[in-house]
C-alpha positions in Angstrom: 0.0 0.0 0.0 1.1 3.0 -1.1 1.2 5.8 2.0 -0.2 9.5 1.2 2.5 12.9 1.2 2.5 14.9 4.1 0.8 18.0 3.0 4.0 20.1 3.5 6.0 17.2 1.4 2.8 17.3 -1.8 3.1 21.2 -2.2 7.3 21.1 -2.0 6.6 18.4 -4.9 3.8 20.0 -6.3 6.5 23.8 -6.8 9.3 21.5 -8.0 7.5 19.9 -10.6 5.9 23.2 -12.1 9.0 24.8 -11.8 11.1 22.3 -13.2 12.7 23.1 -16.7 11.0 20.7 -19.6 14.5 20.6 -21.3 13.9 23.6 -23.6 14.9 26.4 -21.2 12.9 28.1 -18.7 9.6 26.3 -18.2 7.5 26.8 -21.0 4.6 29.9 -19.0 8.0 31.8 -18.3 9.2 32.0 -21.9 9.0 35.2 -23.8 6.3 34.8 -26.6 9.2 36.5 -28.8 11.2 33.4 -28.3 11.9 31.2 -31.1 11.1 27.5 -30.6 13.2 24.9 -29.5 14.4 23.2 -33.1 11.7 20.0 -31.7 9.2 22.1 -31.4 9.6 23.6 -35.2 6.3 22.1 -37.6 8.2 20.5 -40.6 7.2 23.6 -43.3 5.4 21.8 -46.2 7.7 22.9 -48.2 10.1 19.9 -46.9 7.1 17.6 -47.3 5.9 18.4 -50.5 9.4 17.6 -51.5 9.5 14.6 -50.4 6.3 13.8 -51.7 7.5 14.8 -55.0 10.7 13.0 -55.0 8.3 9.7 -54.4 5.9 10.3 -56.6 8.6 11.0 -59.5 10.7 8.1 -59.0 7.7 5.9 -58.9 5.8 7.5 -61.9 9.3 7.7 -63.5 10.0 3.6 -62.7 7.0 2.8 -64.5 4.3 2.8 -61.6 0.8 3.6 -62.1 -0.9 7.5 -60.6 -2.3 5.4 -58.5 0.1 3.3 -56.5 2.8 6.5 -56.7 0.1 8.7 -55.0 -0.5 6.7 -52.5 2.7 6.2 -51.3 3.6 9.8 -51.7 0.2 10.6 -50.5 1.0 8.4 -47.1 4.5 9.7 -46.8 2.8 13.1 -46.7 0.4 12.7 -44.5 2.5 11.1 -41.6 5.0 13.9 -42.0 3.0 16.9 -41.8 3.2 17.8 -37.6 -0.4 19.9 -38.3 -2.9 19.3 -35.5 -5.1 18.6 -38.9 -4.8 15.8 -41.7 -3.4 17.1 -45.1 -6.6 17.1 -47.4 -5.2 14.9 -50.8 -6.0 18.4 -52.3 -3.6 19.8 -50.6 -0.9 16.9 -50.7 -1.3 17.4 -54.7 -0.5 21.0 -54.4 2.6 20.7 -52.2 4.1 18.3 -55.0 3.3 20.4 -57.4 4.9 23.2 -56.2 8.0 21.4 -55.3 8.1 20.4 -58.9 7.5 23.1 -60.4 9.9 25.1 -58.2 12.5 23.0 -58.8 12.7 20.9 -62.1 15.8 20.0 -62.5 15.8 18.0 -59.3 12.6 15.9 -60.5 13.5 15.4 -64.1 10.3 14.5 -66.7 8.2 14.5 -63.7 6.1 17.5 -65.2 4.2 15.3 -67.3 2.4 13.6 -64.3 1.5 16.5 -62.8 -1.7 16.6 -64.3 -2.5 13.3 -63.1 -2.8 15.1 -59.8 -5.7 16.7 -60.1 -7.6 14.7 -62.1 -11.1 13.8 -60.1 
């Protein structure tokens, strides 16, 4: 059986524990709002996503794979990325790899050509 803190020994506990540091600094209700994040705390920007999306959707459309089977894999790859509280709408997923093809072409070669395929309903 498990024996109950003094009430003196619960509060000591009690101010430790809120006051203790969460391994990003000062505890996170003391931080200045102007702070920037810890680099754990930082949302991976779509950007990042997109391209990885991208770079899996190419190389599968490029090997020969179906829209089909190379969305859904980039399409999955996307969506357990993405650190939003909300789910990336497929939508959106097909925007991201767009944009990460179209900003940078040379680094998805002939992948332009499937792009269409994207947005297809």
């Amino acid at each position: 059986m498990v024996s109950p803190l003094p009430a003196a020994a619960g509060s000591a506990l009690l101010a430790a524990l809120l006051s203790a540091p969460l391994g990003l600094g000062a505890p996170v209700w003391a931080q200045a709002s102007n702070e920037a994040p810890a680099a754990s705390q930082v949302a991976t920007p779509d950007s990042v996503v997109g391209a990885k999306g991208a770079r899996i959707y190419c190389y599968m459309r490029n090997a020969g794979n179906t829209h089909k089977v190379s969305w859904e894999a980039a399409y999955a790859l996307i969506k357990r990325q993405n650190s939003s509280l909300f789910k990336t709408s497929p939508e959106h997923a097909a925007v991201m790899i767009t944009e990460a093809v179209v900003n940078n072409p040379s680094a998805y070669p002939d992948c332009g050509k499937f792009l269409g395929d994207l947005f297809v309903k």
